[in-house]
N, C-alpha and C positions, 0 to 999 in steps of 0.2 A: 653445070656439071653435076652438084648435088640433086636436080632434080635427074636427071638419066639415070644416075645411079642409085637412087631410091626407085624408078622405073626398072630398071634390070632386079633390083633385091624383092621386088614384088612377083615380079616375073618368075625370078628363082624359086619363092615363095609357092608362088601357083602349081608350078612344074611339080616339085615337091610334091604336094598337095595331090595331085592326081596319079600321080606314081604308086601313092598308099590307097586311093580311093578309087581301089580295080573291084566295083562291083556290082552284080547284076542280077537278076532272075531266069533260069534257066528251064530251058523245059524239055521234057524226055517222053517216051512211049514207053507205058504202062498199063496194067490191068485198069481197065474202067475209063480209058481214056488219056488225053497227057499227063503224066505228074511235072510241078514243078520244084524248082529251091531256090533258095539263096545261095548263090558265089561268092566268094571272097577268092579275092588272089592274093599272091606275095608279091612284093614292089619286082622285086628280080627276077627274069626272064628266066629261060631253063627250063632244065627236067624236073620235074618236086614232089618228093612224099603226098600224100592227100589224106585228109581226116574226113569222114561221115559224122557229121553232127546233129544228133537227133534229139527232138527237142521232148520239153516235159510237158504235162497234160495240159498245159495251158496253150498250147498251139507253137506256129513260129513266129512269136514275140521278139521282143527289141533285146530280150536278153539271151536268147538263142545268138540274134543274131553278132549281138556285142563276140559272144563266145565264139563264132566265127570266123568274125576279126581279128581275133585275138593269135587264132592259130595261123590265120595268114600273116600275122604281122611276126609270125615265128617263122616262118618260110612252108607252111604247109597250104596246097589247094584244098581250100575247107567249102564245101557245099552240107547245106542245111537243109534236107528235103519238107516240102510240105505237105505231112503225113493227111491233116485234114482239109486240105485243099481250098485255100484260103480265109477257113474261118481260126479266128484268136477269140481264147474264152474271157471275159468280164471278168467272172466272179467264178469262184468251187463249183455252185451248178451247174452253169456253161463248161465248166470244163470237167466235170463228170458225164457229164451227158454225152459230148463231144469225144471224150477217151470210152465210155460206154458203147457208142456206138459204131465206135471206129471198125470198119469189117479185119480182121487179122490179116486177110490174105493181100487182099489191098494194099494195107502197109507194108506189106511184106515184100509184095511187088515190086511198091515204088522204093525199096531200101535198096533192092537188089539192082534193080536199073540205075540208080543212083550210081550205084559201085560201078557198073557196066558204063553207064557215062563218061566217069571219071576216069576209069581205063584205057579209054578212047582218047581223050585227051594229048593232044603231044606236049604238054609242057609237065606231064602228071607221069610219074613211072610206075606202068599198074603193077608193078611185083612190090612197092612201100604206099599201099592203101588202108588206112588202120579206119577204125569206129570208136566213137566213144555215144553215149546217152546218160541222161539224168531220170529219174524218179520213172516215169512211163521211158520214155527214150532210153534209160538202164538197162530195161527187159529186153526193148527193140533190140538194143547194141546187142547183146547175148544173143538172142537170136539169129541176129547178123551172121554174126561170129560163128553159131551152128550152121548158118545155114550157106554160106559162103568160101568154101575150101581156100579161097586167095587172099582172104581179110590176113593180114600181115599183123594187125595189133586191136586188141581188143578191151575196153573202159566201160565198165559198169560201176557205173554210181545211185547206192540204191535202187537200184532197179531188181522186177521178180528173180526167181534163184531156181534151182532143181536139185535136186540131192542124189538121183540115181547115177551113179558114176556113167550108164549103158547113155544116160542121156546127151551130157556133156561129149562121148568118145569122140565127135564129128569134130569142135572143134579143132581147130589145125593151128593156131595163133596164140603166143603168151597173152594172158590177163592178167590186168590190174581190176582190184575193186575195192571200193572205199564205202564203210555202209559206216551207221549211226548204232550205238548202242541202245537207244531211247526212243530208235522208230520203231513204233507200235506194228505196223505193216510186213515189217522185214526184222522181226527179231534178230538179236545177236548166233541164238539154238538153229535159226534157219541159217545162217551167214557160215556157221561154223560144218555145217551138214553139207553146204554147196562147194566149202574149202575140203572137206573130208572126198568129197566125189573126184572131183578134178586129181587129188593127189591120186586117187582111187585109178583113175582113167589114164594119168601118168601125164598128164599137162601142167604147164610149166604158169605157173598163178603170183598174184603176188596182192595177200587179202587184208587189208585193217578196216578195223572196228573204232570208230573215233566215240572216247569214253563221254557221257552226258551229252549227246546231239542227237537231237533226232532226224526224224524224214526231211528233204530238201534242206541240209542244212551248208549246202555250198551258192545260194542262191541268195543276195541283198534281200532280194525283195520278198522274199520270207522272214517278214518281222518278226517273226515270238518264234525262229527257228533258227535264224542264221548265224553263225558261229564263227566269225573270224579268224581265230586261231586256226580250227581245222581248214578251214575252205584252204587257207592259202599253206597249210600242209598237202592237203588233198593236192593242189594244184603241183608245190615241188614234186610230188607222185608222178603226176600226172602227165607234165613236160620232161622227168626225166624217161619215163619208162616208153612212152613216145619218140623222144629221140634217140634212143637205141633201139627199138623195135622197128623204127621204119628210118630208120640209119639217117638222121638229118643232120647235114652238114654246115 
């Protein structure tokens, strides 16, 4: 009897197991050929918000994809596209080179087909489809966000900025953004010009400046950058402003 029932608890075990490890590589039509991403699903069947997770100059790495999971494991369809088409940078030169070269439009492509993927989905409800990005993937998100009339919620972190109100108007979707006061790249004076625009354009924003962090400062694996405190403020941010924007239940 104790061995069945260690047999069934292993079983349960398994079951378990694969209920949270709904994931896979997906691939769509885009400029240049197919793009693909990373999937992530939520354990539970149904209709579900979805997040675009767009990753930082370093490619879609393991910590993209952690972040992924993260929001599947919140209830949201998280796909992770692969902006540079299967290559992950080493080192800052591979991954300068690799965000240097990246064609814009390309990306832009496969963000938008992304969204049009996701929309298609019957377990995804295209009308609570948000974006978020980090550092390069910040700017993407934004842009998204312009470029996208249906994007439902929008996350920039660290990522480029604009300051002409004319430029933002497109957006259609509240923002969240969380920058660093100590990133060299993304000054606080820039940070404070892109919140001046939005209020400007009459969009609904919601901007902090975390005091002494600099650039990627929500990422581990930025040694001489990563700021524990903020990250997992950033994060409360992040999952609340998300679960009201794309109404998750």
């Amino acid at each position: 009897m104790r061995r069945i029932s260690v047999l069934f608890l292993s079983l349960f075990i398994a079951t378990a197991a694969l209920a949270h490890e709904r994931k896979e590589t997906v691939h769509y039509a885009s400029l240049g050929g197919d793009a693909s991403g990373y999937l992530s699903l939520p354990a539970s069947h149904g209709n579900h918000p979805a997040v675009i997770v767009i990753q930082e100059w370093w490619g879609l790495d393991n910590w993209i994809k952690e972040q992924t999971d993260r929001f599947a494991a919140k209830g949201y369809v998280a796909l992770a596209p692969d902006l540079y088409r299967g290559k992950v940078a080493k080192d800052m030169n591979e991954a300068h080179e690799l965000s240097r070269g990246l064609p814009h439009d390309r990306a832009m492509a496969d963000l938008r087909n992304a969204f049009k993927y996701l929309a298609t989905r019957k377990d995804v409800d295209a009308s609570r489809i948000g974006v978020i990005g980090w550092c390069m993937g910040g700017g993407f998100s934004l842009d998204l966000g312009l470029a996208e009339p249906k994007i439902a919620a929008t996350v920039v972190n660290y990522g480029h900025l604009m300051a002409d109100p004319a430029a933002v108007k497109p957006l259609s979707s509240p923002l969240l953004g969380n920058f660093g006061e100590k990133d060299n790249g993304i000054p606080p004076k820039d940070v404070e010009a892109f919140e001046k625009a939005l209020k400007a354009a009459g969009k609904s924003s919601d901007i902090k400046i975390y005091p002494g962090c600099g650039h990627a400062f929500m990422n581990p694996n930025n040694t001489t950058g990563y700021n524990k405190a903020a990250a997992e403020d950033a994060w409360k941010r992040i999952d609340a402003f998300l679960a009201k924007a794309l109404k998750l239940s």
